[in-house]
C-alpha positions in Angstrom: -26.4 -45.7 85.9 -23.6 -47.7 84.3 -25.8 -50.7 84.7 -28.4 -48.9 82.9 -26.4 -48.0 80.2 -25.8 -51.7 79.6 -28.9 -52.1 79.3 -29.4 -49.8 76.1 -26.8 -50.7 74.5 -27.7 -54.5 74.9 -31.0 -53.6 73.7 -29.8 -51.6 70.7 -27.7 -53.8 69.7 -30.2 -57.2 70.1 -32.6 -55.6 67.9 -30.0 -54.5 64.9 -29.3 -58.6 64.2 -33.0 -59.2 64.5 -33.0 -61.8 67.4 -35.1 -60.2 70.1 -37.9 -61.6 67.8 -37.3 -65.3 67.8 -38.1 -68.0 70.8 -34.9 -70.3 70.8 -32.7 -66.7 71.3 -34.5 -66.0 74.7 -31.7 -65.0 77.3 -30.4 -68.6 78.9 -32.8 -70.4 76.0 -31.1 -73.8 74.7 -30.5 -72.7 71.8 -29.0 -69.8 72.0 -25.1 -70.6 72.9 -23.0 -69.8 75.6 -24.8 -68.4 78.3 -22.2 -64.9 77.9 -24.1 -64.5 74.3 -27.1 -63.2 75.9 -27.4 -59.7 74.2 -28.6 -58.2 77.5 -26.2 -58.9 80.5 -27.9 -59.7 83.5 -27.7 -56.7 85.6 -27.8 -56.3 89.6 -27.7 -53.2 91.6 -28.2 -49.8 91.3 -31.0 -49.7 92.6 -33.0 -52.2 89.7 -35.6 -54.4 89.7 -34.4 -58.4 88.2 -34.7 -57.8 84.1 -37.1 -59.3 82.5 -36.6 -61.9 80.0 -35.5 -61.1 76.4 -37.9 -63.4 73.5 -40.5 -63.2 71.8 -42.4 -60.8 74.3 -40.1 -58.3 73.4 -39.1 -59.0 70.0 -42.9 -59.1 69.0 -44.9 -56.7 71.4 -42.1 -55.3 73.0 -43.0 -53.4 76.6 -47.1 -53.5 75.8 -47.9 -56.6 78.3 -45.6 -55.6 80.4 -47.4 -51.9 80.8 -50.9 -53.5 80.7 -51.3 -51.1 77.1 -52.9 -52.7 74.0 -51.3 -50.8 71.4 -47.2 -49.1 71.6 -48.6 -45.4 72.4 -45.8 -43.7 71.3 -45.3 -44.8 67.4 -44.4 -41.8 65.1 -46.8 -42.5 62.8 -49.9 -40.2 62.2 -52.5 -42.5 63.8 -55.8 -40.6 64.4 -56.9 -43.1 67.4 -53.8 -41.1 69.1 -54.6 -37.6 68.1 -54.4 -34.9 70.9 -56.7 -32.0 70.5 -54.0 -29.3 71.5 -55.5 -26.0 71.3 -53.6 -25.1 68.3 -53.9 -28.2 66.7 -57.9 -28.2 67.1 -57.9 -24.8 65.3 -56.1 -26.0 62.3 -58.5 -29.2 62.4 -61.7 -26.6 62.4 -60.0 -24.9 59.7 -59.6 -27.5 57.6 -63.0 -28.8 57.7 -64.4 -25.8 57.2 -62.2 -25.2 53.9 -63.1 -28.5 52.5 -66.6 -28.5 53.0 -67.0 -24.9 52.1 -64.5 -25.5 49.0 -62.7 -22.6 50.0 -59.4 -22.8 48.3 -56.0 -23.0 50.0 -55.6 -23.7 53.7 -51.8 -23.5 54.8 -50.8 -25.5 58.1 -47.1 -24.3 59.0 -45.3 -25.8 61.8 -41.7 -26.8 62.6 -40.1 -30.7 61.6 -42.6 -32.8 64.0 -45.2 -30.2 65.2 -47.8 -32.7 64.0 -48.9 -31.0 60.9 -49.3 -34.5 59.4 -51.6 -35.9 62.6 -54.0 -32.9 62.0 -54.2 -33.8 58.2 -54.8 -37.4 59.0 -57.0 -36.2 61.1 -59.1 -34.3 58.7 -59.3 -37.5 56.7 -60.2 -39.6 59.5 -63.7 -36.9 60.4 -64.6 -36.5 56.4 -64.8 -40.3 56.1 -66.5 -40.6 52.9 -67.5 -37.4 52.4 -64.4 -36.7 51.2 -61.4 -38.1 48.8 -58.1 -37.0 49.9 -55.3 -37.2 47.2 -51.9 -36.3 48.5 -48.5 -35.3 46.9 -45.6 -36.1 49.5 -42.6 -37.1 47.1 -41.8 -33.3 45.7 -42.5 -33.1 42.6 -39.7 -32.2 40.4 -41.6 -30.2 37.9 -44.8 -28.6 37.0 -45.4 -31.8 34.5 -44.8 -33.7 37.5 -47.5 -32.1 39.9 -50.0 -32.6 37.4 -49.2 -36.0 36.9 -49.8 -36.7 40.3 -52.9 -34.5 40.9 -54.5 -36.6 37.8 -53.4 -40.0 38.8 -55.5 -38.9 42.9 -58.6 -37.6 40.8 -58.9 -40.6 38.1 -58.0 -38.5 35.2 -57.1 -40.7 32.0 -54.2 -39.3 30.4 -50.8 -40.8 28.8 -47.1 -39.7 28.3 -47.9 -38.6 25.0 -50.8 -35.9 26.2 -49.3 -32.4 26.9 -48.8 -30.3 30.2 -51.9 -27.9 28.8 -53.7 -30.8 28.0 -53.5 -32.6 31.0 -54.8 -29.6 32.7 -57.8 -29.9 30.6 -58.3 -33.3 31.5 -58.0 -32.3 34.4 -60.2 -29.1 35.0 -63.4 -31.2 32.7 -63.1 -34.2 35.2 -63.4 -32.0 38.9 -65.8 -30.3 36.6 -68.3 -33.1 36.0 -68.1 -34.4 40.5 -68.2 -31.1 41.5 -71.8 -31.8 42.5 -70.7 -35.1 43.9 -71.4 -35.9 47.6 -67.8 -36.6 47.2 -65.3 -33.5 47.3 -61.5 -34.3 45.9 -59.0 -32.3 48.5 -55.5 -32.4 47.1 -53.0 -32.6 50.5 -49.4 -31.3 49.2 -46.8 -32.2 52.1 -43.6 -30.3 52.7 -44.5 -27.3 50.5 -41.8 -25.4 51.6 -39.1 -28.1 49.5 -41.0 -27.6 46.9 -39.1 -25.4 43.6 -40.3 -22.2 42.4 -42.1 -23.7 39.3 -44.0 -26.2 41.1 -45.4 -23.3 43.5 -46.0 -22.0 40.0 -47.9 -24.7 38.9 -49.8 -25.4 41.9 -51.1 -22.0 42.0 -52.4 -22.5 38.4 -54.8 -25.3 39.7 -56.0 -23.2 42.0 -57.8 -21.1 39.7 -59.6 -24.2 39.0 -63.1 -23.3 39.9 -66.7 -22.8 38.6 -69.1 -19.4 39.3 -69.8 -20.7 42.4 -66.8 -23.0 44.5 -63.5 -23.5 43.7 -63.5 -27.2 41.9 -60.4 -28.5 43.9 -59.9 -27.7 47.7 -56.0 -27.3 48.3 -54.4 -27.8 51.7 -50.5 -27.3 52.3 -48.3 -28.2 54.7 -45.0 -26.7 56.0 -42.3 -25.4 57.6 -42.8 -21.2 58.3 -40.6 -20.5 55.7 -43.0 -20.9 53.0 -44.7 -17.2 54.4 -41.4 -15.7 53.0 -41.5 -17.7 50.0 -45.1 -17.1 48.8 -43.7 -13.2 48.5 -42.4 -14.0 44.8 -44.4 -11.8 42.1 -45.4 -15.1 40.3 -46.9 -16.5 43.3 -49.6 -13.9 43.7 -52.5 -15.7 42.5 -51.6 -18.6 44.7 -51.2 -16.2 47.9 -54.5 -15.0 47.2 -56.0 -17.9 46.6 -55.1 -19.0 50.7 -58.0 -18.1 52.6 -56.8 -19.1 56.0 -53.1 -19.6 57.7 -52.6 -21.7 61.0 -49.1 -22.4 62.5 -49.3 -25.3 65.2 -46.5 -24.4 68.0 -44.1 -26.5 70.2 -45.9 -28.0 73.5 -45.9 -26.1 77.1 -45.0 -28.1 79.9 -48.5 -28.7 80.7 -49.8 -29.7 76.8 -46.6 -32.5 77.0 -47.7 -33.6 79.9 -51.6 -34.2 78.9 -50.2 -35.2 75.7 -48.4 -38.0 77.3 -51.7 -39.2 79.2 -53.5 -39.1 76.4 -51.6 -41.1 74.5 -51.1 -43.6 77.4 -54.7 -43.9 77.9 -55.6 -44.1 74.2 -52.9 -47.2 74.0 -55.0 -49.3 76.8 -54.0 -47.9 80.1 -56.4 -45.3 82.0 -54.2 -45.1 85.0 -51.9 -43.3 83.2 -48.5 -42.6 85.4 -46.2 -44.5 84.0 -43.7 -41.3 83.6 -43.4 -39.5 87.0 -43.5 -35.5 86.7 -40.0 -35.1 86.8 -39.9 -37.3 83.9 -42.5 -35.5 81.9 -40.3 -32.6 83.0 -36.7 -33.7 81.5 -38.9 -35.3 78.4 -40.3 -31.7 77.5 -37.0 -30.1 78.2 -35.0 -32.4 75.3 -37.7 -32.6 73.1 -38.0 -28.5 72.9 -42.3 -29.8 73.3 -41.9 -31.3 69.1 -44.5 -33.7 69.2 -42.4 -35.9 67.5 -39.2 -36.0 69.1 -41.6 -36.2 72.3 -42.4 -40.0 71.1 -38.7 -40.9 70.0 -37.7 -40.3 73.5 -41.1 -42.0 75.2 -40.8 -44.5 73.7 -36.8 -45.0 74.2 -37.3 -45.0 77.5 -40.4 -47.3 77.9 -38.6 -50.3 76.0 -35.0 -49.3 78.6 -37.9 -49.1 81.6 -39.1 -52.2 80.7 -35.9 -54.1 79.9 -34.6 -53.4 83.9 -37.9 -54.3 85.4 -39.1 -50.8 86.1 -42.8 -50.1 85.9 -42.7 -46.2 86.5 -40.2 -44.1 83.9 -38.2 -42.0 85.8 -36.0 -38.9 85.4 -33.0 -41.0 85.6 -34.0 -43.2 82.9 -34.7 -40.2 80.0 -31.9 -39.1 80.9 -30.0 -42.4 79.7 -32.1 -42.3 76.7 -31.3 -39.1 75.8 -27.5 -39.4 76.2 -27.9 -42.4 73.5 -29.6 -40.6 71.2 -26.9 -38.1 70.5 -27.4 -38.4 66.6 -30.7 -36.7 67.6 -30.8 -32.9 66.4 -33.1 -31.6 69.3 -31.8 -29.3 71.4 -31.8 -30.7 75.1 -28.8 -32.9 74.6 -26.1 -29.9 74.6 -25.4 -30.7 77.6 -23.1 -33.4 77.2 -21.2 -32.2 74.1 -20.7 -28.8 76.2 -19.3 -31.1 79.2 -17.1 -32.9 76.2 -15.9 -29.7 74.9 -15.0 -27.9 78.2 -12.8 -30.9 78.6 -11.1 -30.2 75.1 -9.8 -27.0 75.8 -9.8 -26.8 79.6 -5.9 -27.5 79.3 -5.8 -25.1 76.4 -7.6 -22.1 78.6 -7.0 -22.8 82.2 -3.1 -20.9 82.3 -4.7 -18.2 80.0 -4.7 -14.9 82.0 -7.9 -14.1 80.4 -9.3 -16.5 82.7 -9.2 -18.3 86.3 -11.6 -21.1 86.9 -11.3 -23.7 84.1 -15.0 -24.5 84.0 -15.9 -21.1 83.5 -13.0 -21.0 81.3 -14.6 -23.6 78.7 -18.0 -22.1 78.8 -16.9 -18.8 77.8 -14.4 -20.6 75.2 -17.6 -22.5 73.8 -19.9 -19.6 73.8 -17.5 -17.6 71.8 -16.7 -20.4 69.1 -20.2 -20.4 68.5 -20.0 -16.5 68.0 -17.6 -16.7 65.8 -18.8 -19.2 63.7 -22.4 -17.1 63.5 -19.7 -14.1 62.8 -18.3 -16.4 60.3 -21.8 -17.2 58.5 -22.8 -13.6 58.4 -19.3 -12.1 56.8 -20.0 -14.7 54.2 -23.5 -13.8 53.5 -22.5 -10.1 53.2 -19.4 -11.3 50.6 -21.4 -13.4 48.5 -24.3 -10.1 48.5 -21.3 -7.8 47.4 -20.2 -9.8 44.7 -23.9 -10.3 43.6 -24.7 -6.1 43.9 -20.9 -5.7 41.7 -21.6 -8.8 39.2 -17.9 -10.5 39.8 -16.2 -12.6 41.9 -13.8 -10.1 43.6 -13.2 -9.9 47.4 -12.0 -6.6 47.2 -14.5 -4.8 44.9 -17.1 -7.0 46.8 -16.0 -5.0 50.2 -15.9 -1.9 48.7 -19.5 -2.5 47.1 -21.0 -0.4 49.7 -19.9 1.5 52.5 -22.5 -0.1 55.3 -21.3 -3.5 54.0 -17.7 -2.5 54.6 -17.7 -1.1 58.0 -20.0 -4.6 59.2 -17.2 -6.3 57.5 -14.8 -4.9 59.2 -16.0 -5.1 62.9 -16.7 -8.8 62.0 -12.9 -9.4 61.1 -12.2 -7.0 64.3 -14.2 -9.7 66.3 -13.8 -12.7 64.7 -9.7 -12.0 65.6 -10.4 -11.5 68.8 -12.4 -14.9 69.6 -10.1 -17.0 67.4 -7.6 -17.8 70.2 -10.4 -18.7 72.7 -12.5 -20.7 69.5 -9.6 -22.6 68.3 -10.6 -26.3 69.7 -13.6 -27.9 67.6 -16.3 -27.8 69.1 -18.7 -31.2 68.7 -22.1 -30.7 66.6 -24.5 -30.3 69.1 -22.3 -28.2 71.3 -23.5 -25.2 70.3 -24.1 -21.7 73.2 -27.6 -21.1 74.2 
């Protein structure tokens, strides 16, 4: 695959400087310079078809023509043409409907980074049409002032700097007021709740009280991460946990969904003969993207423009493979692999005359696997320290230990442990080289 890898990096770096884009830079064009200036060496062997030319095909639809597709089907961008009606995914897309047209309150989507929280939203907005006007608040606001700012600027509320927090509420509350028997019904979309500080939480459950005898006068939807379940459990967030009258979480892909997924977003791009990635493809693909929606399309669409730059008209296991290895920088969890082979390199000199062990392989996954113990060990005997200190109001270790006696006998089988793996977990292990 050293060929292959060539390729990649040729491509990666062509389309940093911008040149893939631009006629007279074609690969053996006139213009371009020495014939060795070509940013993609030509490549023979290994089993690969001829490349195909580097220009403006590439620079300006990239591998579409090539494919036969009419759009790139793999874009990480919430496009509704492209949405996939995953089981899960459908019933958070019911949900929401049914909470904006019923004006139900609070509808809470939670999902991991990329589960497609922001597809199904999108989504909503895409099916309402004009029956609805969607106002959303994605920066984080960094106060309650500034959540209100924004929810007035969505709804058309006239207001200045000079105008108070109370009386921008006002303003707001009389203007929902006056279209709530619009055809139209305002839906405020707040993205990334779980970022979101205390106060603003606060604040956004103070509009939700906003509401007349009969609906509530501003349908709220919130996405994020799960965390925000444990959040919502403050005291001064009551009226805003009561005010949620429905919770879906959307979960990570099976094997199966990522491999409809991948057809349907193959076929919604132009193609209807849709096996462009073979199964053990769709396979490794699922495996390094954990079944994240996104980090599904960062590595489709990798491997697409490396399939298309050797010639290849099927994706093959091989190929994501290759992708994955040069997206390193990516945190998804398939790609330990190499870092673990890295790391057992590391330390297999350090291990392998080590009574403790015979076979140096074996050696450097159990030297690995307990590294990443001890840092977890290291995590938790922190946690428990900073607790003491909070439960005995100073900053002393020793006091802190004796604060309780469960904390100090967990303390002290952590040390006990923690001195135990620290000869085996002395090498530094690479970020991404963490035991399963």
């Amino acid at each position: 695959m050293r060929g292959l890898s060539d390729y990649v990096s040729g491509l990666r770096a062509a389309l940093a400087l911008h040149v893939l884009a631009l006629p007279e830079y074609a690969c053996g064009g006139d213009n371009f310079g020495r014939p060795d200036d070509c940013p993609i060496e030509a490549m023979h062997g290994d089993g690969l078809a001829t490349p195909q030319p580097v220009g403006q095909e590439l620079g300006t639809a990239m591998y579409q023509s090539f494919f036969g597709l009419s759009h790139r089907p793999f874009d990480n961008t919430p496009d509704p043409r492209f949405y996939f009606p995953k089981a899960d995914h459908a019933e958070a897309l019911a949900a929401l409907q049914y909470g904006v047209s019923q004006r139900r309150g609070v509808t809470l989507i939670t999902g991991a980074s990329g589960s497609g929280k922001t597809m199904v939203a999108g989504m909503l907005e895409a099916t309402l049409a004009e029956r609805a006007h969607i106002v959303t608040v994605s920066h984080g606001p960094e106060n309650a002032r500034d959540l209100f700012e924004s929810v007035c600027r969505g709804v058309g509320v006239r207001f200045s700097h000079t105008h108070s927090t109370g009386e921008l509420f006002d303003r707001l509350r009389s203007t929902l007021q006056a279209s709530c028997h619009d055809n139209v019904t305002p839906v405020l979309v707040v993205e990334n709740a779980h970022r979101l500080e205390l106060p603003v939480l606060e604040a956004l459950s103070v509009i939700t009280g906003l509401e007349n005898p009969s609906v509530k006068l501003l349908p709220i939807i919130m996405l994020s991460q799960p965390v925000i379940t444990s959040m919502l459990c403050e005291v001064v967030l009551e009226p805003l946990r009561q005010g949620i009258y429905c919770i879906k979480h959307l979960d990570a892909m099976t094997l199966e969904e990522t491999a409809g997924y991948l057809q349907h977003r193959i076929r919604c791009a132009g193609l209807e003969q849709a096996g462009i990635f073979t199964d053990d493809a769709v396979a490794k693909v699922h495996e390094c993207a954990a079944g994240v929606p996104r980090s599904i399309n960062q590595i489709c669409d990798g491997a697409m423009v490396v399939a298309f730059g050797a010639g290849m008209k099927r994706v093959d296991h091989a190929v994501v493979t290759e992708v994955v290895e040069q997206m390193m920088t990516l945190s998804i969890p398939s790609i330990d692999a190499r870092s673990r082979l890295v790391q057992r390199e590391l330390i297999a000199a350090k291990v392998a005359t080590d009574p403790l062990f015979g076979d140096s392989d074996a050696a450097g996954d159990v030297a690995i696997r307990e590294a990443s113990r001890m840092r977890s060990f290291e995590s938790r005997l922190a946690s428990i320290r900073s607790r003491a200190r909070q439960l005995c109001g100073g900053d002393d270790d020793e006091q802190a230990e004796s604060a309780s006696d469960t904390m100090k006998e967990t303390l002290v089988e952590l040390q006990a442990r923690m001195e135990q793996l620290r000869p085996m977990a002395s090498v530094q292990v690479p970020v991404g080289a963490e035991a399963d």
